[in-house]
N, C-alpha and C positions, 0 to 999 in steps of 0.2 A: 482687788482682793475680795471675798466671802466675806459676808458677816455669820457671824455665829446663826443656829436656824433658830426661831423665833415660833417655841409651840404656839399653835391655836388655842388653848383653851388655859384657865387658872387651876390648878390642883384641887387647891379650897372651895372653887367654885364646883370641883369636878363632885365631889367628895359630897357637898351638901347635896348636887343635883340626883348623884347616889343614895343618899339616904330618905331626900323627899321621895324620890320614886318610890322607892321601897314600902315608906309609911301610905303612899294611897293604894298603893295595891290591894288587890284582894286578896283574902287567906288564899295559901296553896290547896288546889283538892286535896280531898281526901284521899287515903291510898286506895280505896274500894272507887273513888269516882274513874269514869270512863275515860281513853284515853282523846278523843276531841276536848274534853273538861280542860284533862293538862294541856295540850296543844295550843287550847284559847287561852290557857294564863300564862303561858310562855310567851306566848305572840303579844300581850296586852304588856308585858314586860318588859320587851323591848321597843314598843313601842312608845313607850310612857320615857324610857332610857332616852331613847333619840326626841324628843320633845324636848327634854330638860336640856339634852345639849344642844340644840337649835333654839333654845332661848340663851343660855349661857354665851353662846357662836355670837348673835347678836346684841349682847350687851358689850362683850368686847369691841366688836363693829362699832359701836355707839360710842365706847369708850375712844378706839383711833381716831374718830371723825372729830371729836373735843379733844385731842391732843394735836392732830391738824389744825383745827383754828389756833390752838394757844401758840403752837410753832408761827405759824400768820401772822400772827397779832405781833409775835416776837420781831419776825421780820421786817413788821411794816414800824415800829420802831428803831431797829437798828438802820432802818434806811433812812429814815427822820433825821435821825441825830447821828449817822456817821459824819466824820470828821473832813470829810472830801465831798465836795458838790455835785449831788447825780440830775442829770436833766434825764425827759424822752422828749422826742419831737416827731410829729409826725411827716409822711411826706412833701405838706405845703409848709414846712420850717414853723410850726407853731408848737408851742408847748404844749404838751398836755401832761407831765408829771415832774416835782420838782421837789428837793428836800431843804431841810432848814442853811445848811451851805452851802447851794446853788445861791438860796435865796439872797445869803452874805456878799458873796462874791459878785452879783450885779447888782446889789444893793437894790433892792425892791424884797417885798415881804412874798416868801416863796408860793402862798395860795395867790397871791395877785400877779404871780408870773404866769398861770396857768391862762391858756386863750392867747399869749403874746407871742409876735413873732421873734425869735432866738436873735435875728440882724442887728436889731435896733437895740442892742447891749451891747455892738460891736461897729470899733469907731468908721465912720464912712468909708476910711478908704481900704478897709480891707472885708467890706460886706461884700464886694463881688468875687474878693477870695472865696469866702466865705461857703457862696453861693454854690461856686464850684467844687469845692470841698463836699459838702452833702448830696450834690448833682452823680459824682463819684461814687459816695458812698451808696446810693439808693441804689446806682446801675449795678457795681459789682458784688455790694455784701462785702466786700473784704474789709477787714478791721485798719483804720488808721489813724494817724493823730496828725494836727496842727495847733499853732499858736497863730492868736492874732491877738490887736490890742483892745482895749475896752474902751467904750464912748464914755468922753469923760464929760460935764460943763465946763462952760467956758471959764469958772472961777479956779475950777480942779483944775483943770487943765494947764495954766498960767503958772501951776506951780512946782510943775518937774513933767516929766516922760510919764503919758499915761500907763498905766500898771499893760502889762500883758497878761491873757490868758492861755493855757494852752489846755488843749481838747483834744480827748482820748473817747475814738466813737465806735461803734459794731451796729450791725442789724439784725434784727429780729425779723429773720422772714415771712416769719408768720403773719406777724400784725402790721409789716411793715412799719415798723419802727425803730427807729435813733436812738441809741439811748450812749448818751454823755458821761465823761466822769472828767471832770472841770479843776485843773488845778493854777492855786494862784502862783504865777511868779513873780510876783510883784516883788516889796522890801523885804528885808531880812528878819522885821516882827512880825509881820505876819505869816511869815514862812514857823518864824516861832509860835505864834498861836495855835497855827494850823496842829502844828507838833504835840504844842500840850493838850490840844481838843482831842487828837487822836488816845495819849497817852490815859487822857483821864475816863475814855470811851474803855480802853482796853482796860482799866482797875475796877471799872463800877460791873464790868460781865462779870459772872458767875464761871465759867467755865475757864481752865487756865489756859493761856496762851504763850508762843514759843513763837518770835523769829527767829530763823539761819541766813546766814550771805549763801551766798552760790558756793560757798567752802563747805559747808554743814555746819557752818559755826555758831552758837549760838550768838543775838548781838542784842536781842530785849527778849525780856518777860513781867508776864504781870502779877499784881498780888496775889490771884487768884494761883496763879503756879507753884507759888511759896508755902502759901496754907496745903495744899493738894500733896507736895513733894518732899517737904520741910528744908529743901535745898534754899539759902539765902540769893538772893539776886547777883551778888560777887563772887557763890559759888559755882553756880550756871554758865554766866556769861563767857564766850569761849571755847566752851566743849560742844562735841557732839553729841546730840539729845541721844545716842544708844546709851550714856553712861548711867540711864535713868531704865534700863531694861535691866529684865531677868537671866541670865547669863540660861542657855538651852531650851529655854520656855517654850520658844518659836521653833518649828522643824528648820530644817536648812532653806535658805535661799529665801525666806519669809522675808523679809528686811529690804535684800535686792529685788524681789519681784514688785514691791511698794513703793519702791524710788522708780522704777520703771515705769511704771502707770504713772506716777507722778508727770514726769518727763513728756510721758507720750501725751496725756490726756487733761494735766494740767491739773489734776486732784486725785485724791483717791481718801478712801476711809473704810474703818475696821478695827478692830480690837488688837491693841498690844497688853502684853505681861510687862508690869512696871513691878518697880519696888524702891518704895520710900527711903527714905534719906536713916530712918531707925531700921530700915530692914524688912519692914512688913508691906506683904504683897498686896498688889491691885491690881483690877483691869480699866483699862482705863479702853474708852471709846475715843479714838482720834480721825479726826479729818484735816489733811494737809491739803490745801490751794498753792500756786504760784503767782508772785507777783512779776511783770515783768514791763518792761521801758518802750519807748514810742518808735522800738524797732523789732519789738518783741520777742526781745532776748532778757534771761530771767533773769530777776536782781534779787529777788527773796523767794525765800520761801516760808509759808507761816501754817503752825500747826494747832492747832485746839482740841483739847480732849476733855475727859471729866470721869469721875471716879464710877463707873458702873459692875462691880464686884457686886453688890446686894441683887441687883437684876437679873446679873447673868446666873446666881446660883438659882436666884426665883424662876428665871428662863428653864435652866435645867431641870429643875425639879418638875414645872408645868409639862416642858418633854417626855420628861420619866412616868409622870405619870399619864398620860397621855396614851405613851406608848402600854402601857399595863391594861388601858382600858380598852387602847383597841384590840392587843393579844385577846383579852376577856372577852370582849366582843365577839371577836374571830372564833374564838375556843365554843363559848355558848352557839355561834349561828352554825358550827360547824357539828356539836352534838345537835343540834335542834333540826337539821337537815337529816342526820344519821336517822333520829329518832322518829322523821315523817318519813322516808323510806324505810325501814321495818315499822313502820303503821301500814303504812302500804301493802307490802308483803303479807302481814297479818289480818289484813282486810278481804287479799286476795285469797289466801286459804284459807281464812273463815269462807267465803262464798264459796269456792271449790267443794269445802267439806259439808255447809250447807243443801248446795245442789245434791251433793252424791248420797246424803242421809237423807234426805226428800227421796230422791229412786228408789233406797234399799225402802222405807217406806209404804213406799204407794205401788212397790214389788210384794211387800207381805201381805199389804191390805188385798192385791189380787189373788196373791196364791193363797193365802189363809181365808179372811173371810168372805172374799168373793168366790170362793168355790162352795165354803158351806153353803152361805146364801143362795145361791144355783143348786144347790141339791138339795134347801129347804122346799124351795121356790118347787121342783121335780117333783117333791113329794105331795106339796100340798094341792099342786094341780092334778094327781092321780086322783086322792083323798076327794078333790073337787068333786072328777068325773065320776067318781060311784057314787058321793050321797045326794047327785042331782036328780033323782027321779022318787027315792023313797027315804031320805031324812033330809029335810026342807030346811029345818031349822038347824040341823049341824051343815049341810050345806050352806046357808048363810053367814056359818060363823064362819066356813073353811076359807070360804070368797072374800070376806072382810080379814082372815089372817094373810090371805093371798095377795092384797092390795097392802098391806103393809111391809111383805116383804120387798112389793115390785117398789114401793117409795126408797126403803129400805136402799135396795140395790142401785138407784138412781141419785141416792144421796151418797154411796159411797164408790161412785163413780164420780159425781161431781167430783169429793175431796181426792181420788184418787187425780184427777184433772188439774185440780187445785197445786198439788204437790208434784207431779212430773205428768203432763200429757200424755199418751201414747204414740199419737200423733207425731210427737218428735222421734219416735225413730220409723217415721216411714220419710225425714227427710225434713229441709228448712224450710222449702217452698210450702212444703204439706201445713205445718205447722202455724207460720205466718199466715194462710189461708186459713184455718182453723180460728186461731184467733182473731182476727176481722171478723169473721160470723159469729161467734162467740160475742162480740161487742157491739155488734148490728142489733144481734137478741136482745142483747142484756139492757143495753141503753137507750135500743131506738133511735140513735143518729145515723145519717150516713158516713159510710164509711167504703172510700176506693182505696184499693190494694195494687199498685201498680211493679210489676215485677220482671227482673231482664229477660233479652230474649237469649233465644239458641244456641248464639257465639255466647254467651258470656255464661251458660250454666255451666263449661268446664270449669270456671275458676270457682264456681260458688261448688260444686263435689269437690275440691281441697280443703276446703274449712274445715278447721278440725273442731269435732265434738263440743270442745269449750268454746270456740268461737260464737257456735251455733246456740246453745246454751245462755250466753252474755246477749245476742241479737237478741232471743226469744224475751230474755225476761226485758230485758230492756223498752221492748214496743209492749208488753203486757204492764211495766211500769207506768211509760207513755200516755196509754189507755186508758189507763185508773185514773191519772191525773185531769186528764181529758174532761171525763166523765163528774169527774168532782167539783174541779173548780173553772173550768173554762169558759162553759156558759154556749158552748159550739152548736150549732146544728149539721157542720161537715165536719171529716175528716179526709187527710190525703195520707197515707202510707203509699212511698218510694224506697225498692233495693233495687240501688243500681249497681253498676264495677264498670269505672272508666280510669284509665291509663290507670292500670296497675292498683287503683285503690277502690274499697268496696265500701257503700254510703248508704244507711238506712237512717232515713228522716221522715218524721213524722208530721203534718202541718197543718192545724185548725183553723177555722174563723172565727175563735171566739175575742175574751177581753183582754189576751197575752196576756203576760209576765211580768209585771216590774222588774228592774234591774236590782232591785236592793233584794231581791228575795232568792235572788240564784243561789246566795251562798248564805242562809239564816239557817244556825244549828238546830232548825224545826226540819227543814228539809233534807229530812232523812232519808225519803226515795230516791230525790234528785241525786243527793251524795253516795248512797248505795249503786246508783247506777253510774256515777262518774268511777268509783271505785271498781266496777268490775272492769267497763272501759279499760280503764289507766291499767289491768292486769294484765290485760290481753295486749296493751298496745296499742291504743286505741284513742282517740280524741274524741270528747263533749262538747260540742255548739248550742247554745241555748240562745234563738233571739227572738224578737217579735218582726210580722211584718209589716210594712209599709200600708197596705189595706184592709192592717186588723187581723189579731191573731198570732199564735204564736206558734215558732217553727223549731221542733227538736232535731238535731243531726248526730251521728255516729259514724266515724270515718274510720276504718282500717287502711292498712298501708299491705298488700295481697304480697 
């Protein structure tokens, strides 16, 4: 059978781990702050969330591992002082674990049975039964019992039929070990003792206890069952332990499918619906075992359960809430996704509208002022030509006004350059070429421009406008950074288009990149340029190489 599920985490632990987050946080931007601002305090948000419960995960963790020893500890107790004699033995028949009625039963103090061989408690003439007996057992693993009698002294012995033992044994494949459960047959007081050690073992546990016969009958229980059920012991005895259930509690066939497992597998455990002797409900956590005889057919059956009602609602609620946190989780990572795809979006037609107010632009600066300029320039070179021979001194001014228009017009070509090239519409190849000379001048590094051949300029005339646009500023991005912080004496610009995809990288000799600086909210280029990328469809490779220097990539998918 299922046991109830068992949340991961505590409510109360969930709830503080919530509200400490909360208090280290940083204030939320302000509404005027940008939207990277919010994105980074959303992101430090839940990160700081999943912190608290990966410390919480692990206290619990911490907390199983010390309820594991305590159960251990339990264990190795209840085998001490069970009321039946357990040995192990290993395969050359020597002892090597043994409890306080082992140690009764062959009279020797059971830490000094340990290191001895199991024979020599068993009288001579049935040590080469004996022999064969565990010879058996070691080759087949199959569980089986024998009696033989015990080595008595010569004084014992003079005084009746030495007691017999009989030995109930199985393997443990693993370790290759015996392990015994030793009972006396001897006289009828010690059969009695045996009984009351059992009885008094079953009153001092905490947890209540139920034998049945093979009938379902109840036939003992202990005090601990009495307190737990308020059923007297002469009221129990008898019945079948369902009359201590909730009458519908369980769906159908709950009941029988637990006797089955029983049967099949020799235990089983899981939660029934009880209800006390006044009427008031409980859950009660039970595990039933079978006992069964030296031909291993069953003579009892014994059940142990214990009042866990406070847990299971504590269980449920840790669920409940649980489940609330991960929905909340869900719910926030699922706006917080929405809200970086429309950043996205918005990033992309900012650029878009960017680019296209930059044309309209450095369109008016040509049509407007750079035609005055040219018909400034027209006049004053006429102006020139006539006061060159008879006013010297207004011809000087006119040559000194005439050099300032030619700056003039040369500065407002640069920014005309600055905000949309010309260049770019005689084509991409033009442009990229453009720019390398452009950065040759400016900077004085080298700079190789390597560009496809013949077969591959039909796919680069498909690129549409934007494409070409995202390439251009991209390696003029590239470049700036180059120039500022690399430290290069070369440059290698590559547009290549292999199978189907088109790659423009960039690649210096300088002091590359640290990794921690790819993604620092100072790196506004770098991010500007992954954002138009990511518009287009496009992938950002940022690495260093092997021999120094750092290599940018741009990958389309054609």
């Amino acid at each position: 059978m299922n046991k109830s599920p068992r949340p991961e985490l505590n409510p109360v632990r969930l709830r503080a781990a919530a509200e400490k987050a909360a208090s280290l946080m940083p204030a939320p931007p302000s509404a005027d702050a940008g939207s990277d601002d919010l994105k980074h305090w959303h992101e430090l948000q839940v990160s700081q969330i999943e912190l608290d419960l990966q410390h919480e995960a692990l206290a619990e963790l911490q907390q199983e591992r010390d309820q594991a020893a305590l159960l251990h500890a339990r264990y190795a107790a209840l085998y001490d002082q069970a009321p039946a004699g357990y040995l192990s033995l290993n395969d050359s028949g020597f002892i090597t674990r043994a409890n306080a009625a082992a140690g009764e039963l062959l009279v020797c103090g059971h830490e000094a049975l340990l290191g001895k061989r199991f024979e020599q408690f068993v009288a001579p003439q049935a040590q080469a039964l004996l022999r064969r007996f565990l010879a058996r057992l070691f080759d087949s693993g199959e569980r089986a019992a024998i009696e033989v009698p015990l080595f008595e002294p010569a004084g014992d012995a003079a005084r009746g039929e030495p007691r017999r033992l009989r030995i109930e044994a199985n393997l443990d494949t693993q370790t290759r070990t015996c392990r015994m459960i030793l009972t006396d047959m001897g006289t009828a007081n010690m059969r009695d003792a045996a009984r009351l050690r059992a009885m008094q073992v079953l009153s001092s546990i905490s947890e209540a206890v139920l034998v049945c016969d093979t009938e379902l009958r109840i036939v003992s229980v202990n005090h601990a069952f009495t307190a737990l059920t308020g059923y007297a012991v002469e009221e129990a005895l008898g019945r079948n332990p369902r009359f201590l259930g909730r009458a519908g509690a369980h769906p159908p066939g709950y009941h029988a499918a637990a006797m089955a497992q029983v049967l099949r597998d020799g235990r089983w455990q899981g939660d029934v619906f009880n209800r006390r002797r006044d009427g008031t409900p409980y859950v009660a956590a039970m595990s039933i075992t079978v006992i069964r005889d030296g031909e291993g057919a069953i003579t009892h059956f014994i059940g142990v359960f214990s009042d866990v009602t406070a847990q299971r609602e504590s269980d449920a609620a840790q669920l409940r809430w649980s489940q609330e946190l991960d929905a909340l989780v869900a719910a926030r990572t699922a706006e917080l996704t929405a809200s970086r795809e429309e950043l996205h979006k918005l990033a992309h037609h900012l650029a878009t509208v960017k680019e296209e107010e930059r044309k309209r632009i450095a369109h008016d600066i040509h049509d407007e002022l750079g035609q005055n300029l040219l018909a400034l320039r027209i006049d004053l070179s006429m102006l020139s030509a006539r006061t060159g021979e008879r006013h010297a001194r207004l011809h000087q001014r006119v040559s000194a006004a005439l050099e300032n228009v030619d700056a003039t017009i040369r500065s407002v070509r640069g920014i005309m350059n600055e905000l949309r090239p010309a260049v770019l519409d005689l084509g991409l190849l033009a442009a990229l070429e453009w720019q390398a000379g452009e950065f040759r001048k400016r900077s004085g590094l080298g700079c190789r421009l390597t560009l496809p051949g013949e077969a591959e300029l039909a796919a680069l005339a498909a690129l549409s406008p934007e494409m070409e646009i995202v390439l251009f500023r991209s390696l003029q991005e590239a470049l700036s950074n180059v120039r500022r912080h690399a430290h290069a004496r070369q440059v290698d610009i590559i547009l290549a288009v292999r199978d189907g995809r088109l790659a423009l990288s960039v690649a210096d000799d300088g002091v590359g990149m640290p990794a921690a600086q790819h993604g620092e909210p100072e790196a506004f280029g770098l991010i500007g340029m992954a954002q138009r990328v990511a518009g287009v469809g496009g992938r950002l490779d940022i690495c260093n190489q092997p021999a120094g220097g750092c290599r940018l990539t741009l990958s389309f998918d054609l």
